[in-house]
Predicted model as a PDB file, atoms N, CA, C, CB and O in Angstrom, pLDDT in the B-factor column:
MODEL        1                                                                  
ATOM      1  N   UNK A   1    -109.842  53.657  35.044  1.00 66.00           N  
ATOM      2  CA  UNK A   1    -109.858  55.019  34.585  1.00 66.00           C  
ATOM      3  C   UNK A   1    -110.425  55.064  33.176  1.00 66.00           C  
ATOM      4  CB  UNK A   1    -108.454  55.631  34.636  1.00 66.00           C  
ATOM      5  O   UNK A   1    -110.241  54.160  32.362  1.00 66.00           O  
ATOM      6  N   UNK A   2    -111.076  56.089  32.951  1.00 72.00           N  
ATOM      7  CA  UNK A   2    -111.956  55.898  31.756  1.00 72.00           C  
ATOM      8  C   UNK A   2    -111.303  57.176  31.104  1.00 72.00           C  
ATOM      9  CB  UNK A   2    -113.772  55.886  32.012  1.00 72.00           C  
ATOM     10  O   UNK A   2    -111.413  58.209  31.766  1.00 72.00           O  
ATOM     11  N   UNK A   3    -110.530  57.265  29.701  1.00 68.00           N  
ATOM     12  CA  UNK A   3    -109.884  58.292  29.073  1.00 68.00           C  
ATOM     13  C   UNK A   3    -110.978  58.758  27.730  1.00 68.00           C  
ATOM     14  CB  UNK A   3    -108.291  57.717  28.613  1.00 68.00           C  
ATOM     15  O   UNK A   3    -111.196  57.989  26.793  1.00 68.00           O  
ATOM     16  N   UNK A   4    -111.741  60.458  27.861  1.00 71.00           N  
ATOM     17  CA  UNK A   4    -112.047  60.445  26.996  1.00 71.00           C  
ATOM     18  C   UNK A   4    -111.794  61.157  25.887  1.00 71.00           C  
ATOM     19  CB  UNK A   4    -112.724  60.376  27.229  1.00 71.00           C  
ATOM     20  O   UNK A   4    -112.590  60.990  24.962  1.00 71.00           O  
ATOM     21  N   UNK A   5    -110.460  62.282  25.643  1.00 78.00           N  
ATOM     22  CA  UNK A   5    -110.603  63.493  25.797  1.00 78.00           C  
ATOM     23  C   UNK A   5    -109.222  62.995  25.540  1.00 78.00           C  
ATOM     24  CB  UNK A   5    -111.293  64.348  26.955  1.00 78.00           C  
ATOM     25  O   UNK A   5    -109.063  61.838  25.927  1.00 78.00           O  
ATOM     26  N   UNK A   6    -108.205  63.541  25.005  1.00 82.00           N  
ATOM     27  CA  UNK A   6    -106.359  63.571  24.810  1.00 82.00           C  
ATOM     28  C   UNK A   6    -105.628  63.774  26.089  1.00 82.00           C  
ATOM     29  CB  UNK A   6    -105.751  64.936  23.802  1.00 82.00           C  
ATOM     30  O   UNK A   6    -104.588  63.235  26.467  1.00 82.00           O  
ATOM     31  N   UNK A   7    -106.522  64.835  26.798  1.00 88.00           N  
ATOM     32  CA  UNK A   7    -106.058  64.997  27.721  1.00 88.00           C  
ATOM     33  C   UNK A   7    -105.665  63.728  28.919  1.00 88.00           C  
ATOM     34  CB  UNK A   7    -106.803  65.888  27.978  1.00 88.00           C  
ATOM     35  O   UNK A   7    -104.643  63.239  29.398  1.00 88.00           O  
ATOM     36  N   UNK A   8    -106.869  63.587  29.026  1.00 84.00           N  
ATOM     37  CA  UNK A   8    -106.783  62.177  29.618  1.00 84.00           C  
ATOM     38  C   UNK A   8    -106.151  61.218  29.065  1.00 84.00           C  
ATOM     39  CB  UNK A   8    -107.860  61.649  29.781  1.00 84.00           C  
ATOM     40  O   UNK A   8    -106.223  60.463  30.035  1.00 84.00           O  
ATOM     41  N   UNK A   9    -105.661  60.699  28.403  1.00 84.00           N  
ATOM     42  CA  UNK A   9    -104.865  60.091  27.789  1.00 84.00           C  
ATOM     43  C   UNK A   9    -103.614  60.546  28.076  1.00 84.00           C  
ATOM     44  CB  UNK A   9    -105.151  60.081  26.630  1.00 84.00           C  
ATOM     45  O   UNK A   9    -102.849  59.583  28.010  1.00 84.00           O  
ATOM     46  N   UNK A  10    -103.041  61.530  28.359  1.00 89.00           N  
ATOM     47  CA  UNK A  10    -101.595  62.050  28.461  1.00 89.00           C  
ATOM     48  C   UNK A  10    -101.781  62.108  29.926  1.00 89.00           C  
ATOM     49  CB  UNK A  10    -101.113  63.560  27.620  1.00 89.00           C  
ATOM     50  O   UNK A  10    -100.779  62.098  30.641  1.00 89.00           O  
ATOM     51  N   UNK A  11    -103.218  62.182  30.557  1.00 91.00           N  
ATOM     52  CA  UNK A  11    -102.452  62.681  32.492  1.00 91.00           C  
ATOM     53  C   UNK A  11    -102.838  60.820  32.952  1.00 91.00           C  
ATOM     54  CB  UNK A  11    -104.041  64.610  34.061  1.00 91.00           C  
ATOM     55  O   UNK A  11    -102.816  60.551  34.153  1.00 91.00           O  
ATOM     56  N   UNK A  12    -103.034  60.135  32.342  1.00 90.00           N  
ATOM     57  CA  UNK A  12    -102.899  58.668  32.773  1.00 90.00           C  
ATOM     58  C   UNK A  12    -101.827  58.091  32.786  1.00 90.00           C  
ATOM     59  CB  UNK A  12    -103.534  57.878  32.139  1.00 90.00           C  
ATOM     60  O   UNK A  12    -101.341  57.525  33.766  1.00 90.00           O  
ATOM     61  N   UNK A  13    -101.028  58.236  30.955  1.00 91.00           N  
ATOM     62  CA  UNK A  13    -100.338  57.506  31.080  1.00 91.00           C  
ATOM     63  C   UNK A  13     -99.036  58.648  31.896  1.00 91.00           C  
ATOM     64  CB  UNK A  13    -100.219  56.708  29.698  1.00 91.00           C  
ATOM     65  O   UNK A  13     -97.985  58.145  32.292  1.00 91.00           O  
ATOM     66  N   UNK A  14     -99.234  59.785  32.014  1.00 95.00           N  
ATOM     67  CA  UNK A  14     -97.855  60.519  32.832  1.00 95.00           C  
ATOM     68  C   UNK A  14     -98.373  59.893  34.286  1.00 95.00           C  
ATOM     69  CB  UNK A  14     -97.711  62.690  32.792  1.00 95.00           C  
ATOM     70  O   UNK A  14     -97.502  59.204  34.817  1.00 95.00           O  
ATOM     71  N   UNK A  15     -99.090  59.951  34.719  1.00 95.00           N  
ATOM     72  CA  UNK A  15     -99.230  59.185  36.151  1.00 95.00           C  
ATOM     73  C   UNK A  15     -98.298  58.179  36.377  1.00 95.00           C  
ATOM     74  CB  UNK A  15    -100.551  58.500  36.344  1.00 95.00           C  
ATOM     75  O   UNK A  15     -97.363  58.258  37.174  1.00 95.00           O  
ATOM     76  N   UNK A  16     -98.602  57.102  35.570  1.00 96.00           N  
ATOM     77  CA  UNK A  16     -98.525  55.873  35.685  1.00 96.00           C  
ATOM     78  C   UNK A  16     -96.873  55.809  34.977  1.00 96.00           C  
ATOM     79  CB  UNK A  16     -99.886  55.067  34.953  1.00 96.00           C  
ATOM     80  O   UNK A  16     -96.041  54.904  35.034  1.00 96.00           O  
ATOM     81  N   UNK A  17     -96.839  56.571  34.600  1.00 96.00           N  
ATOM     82  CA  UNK A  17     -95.157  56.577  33.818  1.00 96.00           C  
ATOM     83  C   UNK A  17     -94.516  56.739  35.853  1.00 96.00           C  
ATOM     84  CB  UNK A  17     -94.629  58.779  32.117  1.00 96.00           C  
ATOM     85  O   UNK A  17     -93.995  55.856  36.534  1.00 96.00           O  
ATOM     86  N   UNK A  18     -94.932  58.524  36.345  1.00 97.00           N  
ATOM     87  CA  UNK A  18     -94.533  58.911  37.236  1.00 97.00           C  
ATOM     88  C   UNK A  18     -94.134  57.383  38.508  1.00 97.00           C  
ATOM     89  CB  UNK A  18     -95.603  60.044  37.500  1.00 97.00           C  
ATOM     90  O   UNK A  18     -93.079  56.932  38.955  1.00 97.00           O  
ATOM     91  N   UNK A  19     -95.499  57.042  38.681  1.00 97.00           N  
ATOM     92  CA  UNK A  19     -96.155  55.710  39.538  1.00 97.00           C  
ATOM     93  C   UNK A  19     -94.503  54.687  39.493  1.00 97.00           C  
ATOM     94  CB  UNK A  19     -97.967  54.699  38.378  1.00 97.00           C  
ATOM     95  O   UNK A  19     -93.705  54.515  40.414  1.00 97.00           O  
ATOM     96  N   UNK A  20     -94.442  54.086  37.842  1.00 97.00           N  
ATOM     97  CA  UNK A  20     -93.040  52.965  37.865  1.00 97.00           C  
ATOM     98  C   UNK A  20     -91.667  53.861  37.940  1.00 97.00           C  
ATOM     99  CB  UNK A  20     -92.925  51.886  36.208  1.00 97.00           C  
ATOM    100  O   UNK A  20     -90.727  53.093  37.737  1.00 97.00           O  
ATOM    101  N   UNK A  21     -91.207  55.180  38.153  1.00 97.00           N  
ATOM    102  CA  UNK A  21     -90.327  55.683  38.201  1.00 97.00           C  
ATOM    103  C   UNK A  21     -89.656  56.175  36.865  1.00 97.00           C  
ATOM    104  CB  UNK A  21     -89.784  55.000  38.895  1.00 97.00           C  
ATOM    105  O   UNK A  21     -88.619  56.761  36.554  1.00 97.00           O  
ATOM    106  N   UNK A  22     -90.519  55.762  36.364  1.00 97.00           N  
ATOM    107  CA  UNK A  22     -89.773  56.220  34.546  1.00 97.00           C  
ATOM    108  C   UNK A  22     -89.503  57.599  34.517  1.00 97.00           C  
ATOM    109  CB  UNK A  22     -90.947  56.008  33.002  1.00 97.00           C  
ATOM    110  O   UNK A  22     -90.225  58.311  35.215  1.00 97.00           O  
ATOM    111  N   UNK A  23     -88.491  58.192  33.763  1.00 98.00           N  
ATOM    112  CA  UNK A  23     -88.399  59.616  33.383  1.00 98.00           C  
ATOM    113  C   UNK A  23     -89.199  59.531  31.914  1.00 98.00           C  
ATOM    114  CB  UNK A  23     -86.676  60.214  33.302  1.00 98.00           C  
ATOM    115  O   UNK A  23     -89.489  58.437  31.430  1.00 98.00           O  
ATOM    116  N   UNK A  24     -89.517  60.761  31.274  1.00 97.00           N  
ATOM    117  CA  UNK A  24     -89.843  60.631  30.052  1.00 97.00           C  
ATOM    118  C   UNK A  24     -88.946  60.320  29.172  1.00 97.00           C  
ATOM    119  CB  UNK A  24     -90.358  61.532  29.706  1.00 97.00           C  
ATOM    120  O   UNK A  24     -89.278  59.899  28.064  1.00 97.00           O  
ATOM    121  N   UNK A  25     -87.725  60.473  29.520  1.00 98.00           N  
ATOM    122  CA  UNK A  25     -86.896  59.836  28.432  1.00 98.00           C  
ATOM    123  C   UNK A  25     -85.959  58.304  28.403  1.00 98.00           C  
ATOM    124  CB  UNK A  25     -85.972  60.883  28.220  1.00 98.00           C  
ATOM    125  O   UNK A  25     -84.997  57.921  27.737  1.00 98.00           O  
ATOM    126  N   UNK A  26     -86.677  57.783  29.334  1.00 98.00           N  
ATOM    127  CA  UNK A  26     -86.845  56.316  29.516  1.00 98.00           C  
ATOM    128  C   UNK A  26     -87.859  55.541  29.029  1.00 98.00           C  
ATOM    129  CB  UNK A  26     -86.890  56.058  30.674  1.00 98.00           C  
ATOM    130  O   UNK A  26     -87.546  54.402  28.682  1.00 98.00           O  
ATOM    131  N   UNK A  27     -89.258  55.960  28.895  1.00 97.00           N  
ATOM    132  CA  UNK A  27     -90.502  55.835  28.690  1.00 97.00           C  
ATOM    133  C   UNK A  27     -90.033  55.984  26.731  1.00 97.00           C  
ATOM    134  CB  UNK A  27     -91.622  57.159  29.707  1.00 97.00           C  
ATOM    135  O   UNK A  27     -90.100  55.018  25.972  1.00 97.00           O  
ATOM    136  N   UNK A  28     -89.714  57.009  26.415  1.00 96.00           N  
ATOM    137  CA  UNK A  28     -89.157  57.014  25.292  1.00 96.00           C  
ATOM    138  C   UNK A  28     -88.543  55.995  24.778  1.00 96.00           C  
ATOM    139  CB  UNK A  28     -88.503  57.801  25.264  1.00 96.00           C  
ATOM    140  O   UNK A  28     -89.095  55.377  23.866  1.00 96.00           O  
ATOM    141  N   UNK A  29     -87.173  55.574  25.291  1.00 97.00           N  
ATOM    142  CA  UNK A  29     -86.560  54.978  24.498  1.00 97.00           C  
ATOM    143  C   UNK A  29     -87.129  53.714  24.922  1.00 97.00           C  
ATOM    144  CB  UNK A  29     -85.173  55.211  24.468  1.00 97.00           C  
ATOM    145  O   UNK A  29     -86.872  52.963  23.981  1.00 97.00           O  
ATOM    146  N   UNK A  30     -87.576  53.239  25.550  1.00 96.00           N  
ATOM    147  CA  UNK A  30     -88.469  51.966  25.450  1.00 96.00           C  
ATOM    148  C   UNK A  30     -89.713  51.726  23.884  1.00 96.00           C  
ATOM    149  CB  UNK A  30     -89.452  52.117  27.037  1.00 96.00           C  
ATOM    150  O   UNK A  30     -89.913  50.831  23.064  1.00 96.00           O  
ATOM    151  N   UNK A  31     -90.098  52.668  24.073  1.00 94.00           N  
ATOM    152  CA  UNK A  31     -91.294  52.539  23.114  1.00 94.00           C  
ATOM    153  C   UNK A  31     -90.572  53.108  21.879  1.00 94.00           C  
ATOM    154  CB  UNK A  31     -92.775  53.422  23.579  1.00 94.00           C  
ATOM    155  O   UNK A  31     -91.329  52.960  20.920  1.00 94.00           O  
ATOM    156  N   UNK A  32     -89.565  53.624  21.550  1.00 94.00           N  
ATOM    157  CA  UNK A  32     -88.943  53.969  20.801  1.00 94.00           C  
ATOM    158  C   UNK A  32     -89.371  54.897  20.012  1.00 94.00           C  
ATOM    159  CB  UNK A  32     -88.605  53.189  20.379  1.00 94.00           C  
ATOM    160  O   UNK A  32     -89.392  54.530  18.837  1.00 94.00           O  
ATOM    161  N   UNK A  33     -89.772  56.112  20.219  1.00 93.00           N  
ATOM    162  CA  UNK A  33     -89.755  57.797  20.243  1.00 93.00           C  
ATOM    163  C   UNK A  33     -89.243  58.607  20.861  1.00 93.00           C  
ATOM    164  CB  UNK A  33     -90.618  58.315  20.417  1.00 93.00           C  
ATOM    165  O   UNK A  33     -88.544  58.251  21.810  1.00 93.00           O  
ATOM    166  N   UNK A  34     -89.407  60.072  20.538  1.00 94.00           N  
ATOM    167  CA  UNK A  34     -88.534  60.578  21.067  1.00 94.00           C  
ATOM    168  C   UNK A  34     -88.925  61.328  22.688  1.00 94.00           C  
ATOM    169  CB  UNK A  34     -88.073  61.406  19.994  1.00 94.00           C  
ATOM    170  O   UNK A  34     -90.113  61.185  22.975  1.00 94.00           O  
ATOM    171  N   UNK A  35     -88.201  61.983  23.602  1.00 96.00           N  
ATOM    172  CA  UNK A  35     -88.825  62.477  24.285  1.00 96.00           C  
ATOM    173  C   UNK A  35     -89.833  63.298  24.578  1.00 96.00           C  
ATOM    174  CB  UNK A  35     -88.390  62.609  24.524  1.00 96.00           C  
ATOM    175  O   UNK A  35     -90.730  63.292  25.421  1.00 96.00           O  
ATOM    176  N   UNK A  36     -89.434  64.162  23.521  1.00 95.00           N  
ATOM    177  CA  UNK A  36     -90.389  65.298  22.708  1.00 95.00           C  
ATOM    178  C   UNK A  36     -91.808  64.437  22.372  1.00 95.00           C  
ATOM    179  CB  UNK A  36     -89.534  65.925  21.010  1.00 95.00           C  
ATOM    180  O   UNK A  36     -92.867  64.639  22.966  1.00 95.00           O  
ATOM    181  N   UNK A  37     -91.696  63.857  21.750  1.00 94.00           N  
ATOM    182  CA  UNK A  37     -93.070  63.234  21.625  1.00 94.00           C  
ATOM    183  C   UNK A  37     -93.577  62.903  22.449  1.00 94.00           C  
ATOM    184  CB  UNK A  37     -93.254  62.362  21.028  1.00 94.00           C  
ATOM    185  O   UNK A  37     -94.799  63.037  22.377  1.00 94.00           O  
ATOM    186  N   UNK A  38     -92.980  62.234  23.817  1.00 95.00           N  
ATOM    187  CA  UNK A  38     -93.809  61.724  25.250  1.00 95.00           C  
ATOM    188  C   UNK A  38     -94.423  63.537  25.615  1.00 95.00           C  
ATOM    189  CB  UNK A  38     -92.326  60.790  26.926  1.00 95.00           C  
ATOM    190  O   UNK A  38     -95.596  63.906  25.679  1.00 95.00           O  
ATOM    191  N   UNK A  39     -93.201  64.351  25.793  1.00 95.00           N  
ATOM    192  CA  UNK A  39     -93.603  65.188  26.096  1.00 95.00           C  
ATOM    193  C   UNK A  39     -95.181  65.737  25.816  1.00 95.00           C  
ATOM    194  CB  UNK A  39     -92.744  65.710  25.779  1.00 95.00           C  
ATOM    195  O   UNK A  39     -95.976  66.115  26.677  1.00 95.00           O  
ATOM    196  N   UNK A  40     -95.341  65.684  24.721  1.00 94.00           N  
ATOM    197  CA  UNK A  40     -96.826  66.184  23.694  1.00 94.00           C  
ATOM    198  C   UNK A  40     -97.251  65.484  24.104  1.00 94.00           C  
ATOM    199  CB  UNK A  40     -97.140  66.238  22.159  1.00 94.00           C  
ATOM    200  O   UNK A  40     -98.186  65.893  24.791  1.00 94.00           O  
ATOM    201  N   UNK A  41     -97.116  64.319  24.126  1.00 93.00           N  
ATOM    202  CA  UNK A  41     -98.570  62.808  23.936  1.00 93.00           C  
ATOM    203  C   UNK A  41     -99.339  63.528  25.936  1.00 93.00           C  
ATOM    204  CB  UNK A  41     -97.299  59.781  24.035  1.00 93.00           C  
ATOM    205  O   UNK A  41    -100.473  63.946  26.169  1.00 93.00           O  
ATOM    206  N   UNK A  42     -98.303  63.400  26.800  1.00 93.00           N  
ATOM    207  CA  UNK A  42     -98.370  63.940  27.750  1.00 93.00           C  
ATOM    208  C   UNK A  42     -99.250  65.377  28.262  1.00 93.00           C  
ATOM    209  CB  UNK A  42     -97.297  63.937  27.792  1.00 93.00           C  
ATOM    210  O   UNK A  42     -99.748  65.461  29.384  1.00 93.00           O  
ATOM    211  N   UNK A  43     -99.307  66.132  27.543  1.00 92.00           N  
ATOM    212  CA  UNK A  43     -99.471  67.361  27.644  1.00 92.00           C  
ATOM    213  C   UNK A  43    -100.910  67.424  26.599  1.00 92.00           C  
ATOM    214  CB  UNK A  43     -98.034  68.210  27.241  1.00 92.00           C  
ATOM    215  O   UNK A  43    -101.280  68.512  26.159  1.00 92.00           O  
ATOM    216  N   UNK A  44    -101.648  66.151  26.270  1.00 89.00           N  
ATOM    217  CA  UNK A  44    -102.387  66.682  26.039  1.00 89.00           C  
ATOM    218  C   UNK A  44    -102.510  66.193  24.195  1.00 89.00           C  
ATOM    219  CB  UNK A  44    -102.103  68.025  26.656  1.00 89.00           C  
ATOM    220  O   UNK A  44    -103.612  65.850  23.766  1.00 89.00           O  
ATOM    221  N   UNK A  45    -101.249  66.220  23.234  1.00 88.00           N  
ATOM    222  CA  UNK A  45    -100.904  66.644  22.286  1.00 88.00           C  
ATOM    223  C   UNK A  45    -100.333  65.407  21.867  1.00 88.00           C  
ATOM    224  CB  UNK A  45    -100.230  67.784  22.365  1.00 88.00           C  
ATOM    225  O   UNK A  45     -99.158  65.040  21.851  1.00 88.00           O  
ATOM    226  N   UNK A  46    -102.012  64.495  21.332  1.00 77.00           N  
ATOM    227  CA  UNK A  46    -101.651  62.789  20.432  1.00 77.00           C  
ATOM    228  C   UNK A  46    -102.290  63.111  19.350  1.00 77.00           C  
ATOM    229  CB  UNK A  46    -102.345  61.083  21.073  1.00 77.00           C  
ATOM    230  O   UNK A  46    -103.170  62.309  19.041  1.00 77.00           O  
ATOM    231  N   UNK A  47    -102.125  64.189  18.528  1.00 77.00           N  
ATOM    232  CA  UNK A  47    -102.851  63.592  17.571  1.00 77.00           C  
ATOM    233  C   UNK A  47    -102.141  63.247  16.452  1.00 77.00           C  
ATOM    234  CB  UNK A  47    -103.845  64.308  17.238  1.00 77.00           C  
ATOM    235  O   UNK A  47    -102.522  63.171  15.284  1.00 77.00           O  
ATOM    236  N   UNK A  48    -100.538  62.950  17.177  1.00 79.00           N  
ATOM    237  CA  UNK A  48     -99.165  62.295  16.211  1.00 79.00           C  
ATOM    238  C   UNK A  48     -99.641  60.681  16.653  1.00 79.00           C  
ATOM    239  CB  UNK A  48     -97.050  62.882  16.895  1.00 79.00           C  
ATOM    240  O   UNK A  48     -99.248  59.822  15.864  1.00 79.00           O  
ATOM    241  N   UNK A  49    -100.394  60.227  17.760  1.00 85.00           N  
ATOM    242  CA  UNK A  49    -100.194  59.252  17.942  1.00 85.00           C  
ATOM    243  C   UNK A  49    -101.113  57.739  17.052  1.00 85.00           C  
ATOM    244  CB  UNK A  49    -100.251  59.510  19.225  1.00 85.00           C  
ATOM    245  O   UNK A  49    -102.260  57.432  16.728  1.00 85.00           O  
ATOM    246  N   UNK A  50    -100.264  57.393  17.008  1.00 88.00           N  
ATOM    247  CA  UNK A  50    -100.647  55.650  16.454  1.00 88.00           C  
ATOM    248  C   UNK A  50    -101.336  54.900  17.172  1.00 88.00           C  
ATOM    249  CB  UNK A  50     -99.519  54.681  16.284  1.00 88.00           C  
ATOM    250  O   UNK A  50    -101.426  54.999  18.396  1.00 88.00           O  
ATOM    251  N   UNK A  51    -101.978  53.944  16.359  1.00 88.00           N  
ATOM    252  CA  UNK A  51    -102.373  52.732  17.104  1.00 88.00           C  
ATOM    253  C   UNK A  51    -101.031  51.916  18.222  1.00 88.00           C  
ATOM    254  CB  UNK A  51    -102.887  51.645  15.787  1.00 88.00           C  
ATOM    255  O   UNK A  51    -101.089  51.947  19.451  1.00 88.00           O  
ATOM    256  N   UNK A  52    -100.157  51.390  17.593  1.00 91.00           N  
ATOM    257  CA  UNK A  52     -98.763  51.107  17.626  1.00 91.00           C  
ATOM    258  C   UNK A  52     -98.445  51.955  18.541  1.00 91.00           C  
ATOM    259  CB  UNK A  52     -97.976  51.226  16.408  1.00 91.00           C  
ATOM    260  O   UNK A  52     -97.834  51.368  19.434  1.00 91.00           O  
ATOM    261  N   UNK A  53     -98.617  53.520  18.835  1.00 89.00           N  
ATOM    262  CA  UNK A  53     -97.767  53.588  19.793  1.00 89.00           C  
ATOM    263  C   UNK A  53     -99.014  53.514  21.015  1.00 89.00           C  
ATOM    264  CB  UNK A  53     -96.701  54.968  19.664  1.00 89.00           C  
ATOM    265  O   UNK A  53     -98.542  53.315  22.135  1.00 89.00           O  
ATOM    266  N   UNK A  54    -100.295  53.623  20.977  1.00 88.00           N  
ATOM    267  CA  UNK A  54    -100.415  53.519  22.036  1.00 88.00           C  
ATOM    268  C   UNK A  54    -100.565  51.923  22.887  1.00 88.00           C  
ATOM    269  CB  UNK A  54    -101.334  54.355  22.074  1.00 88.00           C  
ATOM    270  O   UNK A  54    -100.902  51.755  24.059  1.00 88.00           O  
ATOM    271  N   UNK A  55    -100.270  51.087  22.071  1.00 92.00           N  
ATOM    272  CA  UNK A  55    -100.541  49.457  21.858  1.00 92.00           C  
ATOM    273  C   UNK A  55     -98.678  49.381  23.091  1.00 92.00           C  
ATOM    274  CB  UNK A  55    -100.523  48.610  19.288  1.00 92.00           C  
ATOM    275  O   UNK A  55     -98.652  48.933  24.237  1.00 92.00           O  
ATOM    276  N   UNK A  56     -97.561  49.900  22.397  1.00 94.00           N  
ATOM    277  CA  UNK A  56     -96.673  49.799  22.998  1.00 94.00           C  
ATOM    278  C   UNK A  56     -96.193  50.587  24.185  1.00 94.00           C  
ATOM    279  CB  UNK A  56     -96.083  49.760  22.262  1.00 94.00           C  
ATOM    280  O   UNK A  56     -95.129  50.371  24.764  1.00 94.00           O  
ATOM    281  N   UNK A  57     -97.548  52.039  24.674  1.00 93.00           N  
ATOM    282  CA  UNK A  57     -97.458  52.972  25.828  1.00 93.00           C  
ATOM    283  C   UNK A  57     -97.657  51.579  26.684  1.00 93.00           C  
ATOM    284  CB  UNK A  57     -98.700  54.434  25.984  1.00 93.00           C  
ATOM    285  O   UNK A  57     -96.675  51.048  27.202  1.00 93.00           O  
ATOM    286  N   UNK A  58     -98.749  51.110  26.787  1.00 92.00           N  
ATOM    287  CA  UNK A  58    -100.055  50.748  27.423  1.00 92.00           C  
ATOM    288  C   UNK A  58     -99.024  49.522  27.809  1.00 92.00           C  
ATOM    289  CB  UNK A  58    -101.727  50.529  26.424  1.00 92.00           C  
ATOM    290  O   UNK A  58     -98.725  49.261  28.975  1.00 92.00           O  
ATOM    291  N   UNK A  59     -98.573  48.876  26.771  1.00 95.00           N  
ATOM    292  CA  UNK A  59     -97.757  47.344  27.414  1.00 95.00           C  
ATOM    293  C   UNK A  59     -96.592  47.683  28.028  1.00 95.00           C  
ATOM    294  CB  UNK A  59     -97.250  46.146  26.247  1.00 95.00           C  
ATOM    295  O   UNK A  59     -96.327  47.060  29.056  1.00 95.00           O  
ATOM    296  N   UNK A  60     -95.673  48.688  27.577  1.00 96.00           N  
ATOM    297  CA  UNK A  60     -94.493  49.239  28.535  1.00 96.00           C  
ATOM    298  C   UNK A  60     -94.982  49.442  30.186  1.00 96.00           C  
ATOM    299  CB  UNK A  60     -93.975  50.850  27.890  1.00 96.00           C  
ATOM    300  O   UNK A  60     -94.661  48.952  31.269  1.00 96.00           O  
ATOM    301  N   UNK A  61     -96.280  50.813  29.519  1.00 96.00           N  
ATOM    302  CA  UNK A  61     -96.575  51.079  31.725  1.00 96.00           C  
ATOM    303  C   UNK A  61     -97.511  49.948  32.277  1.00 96.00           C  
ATOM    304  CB  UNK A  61     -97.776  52.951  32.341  1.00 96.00           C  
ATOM    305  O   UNK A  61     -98.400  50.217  33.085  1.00 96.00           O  
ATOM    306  N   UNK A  62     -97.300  48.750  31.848  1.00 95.00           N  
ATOM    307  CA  UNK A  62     -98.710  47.664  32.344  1.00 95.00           C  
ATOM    308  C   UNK A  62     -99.960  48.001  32.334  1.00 95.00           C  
ATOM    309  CB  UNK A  62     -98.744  47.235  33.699  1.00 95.00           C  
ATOM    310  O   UNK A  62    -100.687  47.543  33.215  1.00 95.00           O  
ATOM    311  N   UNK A  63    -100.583  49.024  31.169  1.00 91.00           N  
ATOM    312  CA  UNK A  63    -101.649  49.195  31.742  1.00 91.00           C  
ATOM    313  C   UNK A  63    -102.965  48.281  30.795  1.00 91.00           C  
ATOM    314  CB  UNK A  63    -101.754  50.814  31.882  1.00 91.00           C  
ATOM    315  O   UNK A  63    -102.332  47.247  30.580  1.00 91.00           O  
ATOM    316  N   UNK A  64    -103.912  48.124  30.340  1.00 89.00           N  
ATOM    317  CA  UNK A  64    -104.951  47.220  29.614  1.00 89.00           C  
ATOM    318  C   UNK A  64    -105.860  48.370  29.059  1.00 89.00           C  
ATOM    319  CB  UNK A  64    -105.828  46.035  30.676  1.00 89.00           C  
ATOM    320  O   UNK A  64    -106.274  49.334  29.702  1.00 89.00           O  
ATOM    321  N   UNK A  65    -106.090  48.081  27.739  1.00 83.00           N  
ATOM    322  CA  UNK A  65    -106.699  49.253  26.465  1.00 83.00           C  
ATOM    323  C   UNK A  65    -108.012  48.344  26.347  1.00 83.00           C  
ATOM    324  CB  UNK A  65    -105.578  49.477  24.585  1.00 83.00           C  
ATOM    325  O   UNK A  65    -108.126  47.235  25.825  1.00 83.00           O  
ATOM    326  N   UNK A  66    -109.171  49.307  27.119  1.00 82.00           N  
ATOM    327  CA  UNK A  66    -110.504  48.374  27.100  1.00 82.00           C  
ATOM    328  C   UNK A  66    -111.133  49.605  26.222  1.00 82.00           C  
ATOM    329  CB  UNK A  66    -111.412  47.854  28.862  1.00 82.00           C  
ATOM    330  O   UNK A  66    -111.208  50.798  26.519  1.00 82.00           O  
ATOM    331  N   UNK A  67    -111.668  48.742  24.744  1.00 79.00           N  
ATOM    332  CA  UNK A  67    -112.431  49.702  23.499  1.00 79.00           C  
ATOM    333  C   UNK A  67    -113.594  48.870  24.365  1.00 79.00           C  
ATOM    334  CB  UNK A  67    -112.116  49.469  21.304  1.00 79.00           C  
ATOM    335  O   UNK A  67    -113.488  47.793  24.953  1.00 79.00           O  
ATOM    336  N   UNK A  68    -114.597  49.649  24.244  1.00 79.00           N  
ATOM    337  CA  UNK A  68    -116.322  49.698  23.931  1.00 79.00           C  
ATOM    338  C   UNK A  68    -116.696  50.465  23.279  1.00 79.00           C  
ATOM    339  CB  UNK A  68    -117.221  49.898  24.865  1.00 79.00           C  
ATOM    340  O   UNK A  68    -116.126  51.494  22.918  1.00 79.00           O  
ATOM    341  N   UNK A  69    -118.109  49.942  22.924  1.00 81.00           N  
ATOM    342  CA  UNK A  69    -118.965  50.945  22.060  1.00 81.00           C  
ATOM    343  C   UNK A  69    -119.823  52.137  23.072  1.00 81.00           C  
ATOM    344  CB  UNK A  69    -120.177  49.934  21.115  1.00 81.00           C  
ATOM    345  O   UNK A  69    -120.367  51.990  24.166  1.00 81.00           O  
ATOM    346  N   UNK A  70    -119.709  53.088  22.377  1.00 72.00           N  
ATOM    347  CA  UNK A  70    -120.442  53.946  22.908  1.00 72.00           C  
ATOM    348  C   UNK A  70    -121.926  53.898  23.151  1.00 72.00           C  
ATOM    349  CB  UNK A  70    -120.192  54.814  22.316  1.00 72.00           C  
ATOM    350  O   UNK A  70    -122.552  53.064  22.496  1.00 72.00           O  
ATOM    351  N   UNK A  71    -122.787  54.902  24.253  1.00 72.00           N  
ATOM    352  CA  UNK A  71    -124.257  54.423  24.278  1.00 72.00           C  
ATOM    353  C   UNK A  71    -124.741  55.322  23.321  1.00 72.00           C  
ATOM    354  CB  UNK A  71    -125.085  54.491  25.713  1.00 72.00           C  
ATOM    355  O   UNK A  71    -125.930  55.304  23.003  1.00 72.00           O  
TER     356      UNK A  71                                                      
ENDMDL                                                                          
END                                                                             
């Protein structure tokens, strides 16, 4: 899946949250924020988000953070 856009970024990792059974406020206290914040990051609404947190989304839901350069 190729995320380019916030949006995409919030309907991946809510998939994939949905996918392992996580609630958002499991997904939370794993990565250690609040629900409210999954909520946003989710919906669209990272531009609270960190390197760090998305380093610890990505390793919580198993997923792999592939940077390239653009053409």
């Amino acid at each position: 899946m190729i995320a380019v856009t916030e949006v995409d970024f919030g309907n991946i990792m809510r998939d994939r949250r949905v996918e392992l059974g996580l609630t958002q406020a499991q997904l939370a206290e794993r990565i250690g924020t609040s629900r409210q914040w999954v909520v946003g990051f989710e919906g669209g609404r990272a531009a609270t988000a960190t390197i760090g947190h998305l380093v610890r989304l990505a390793d919580e839901l198993r997923l792999d953070i592939d940077l390239t350069a653009a053409p």
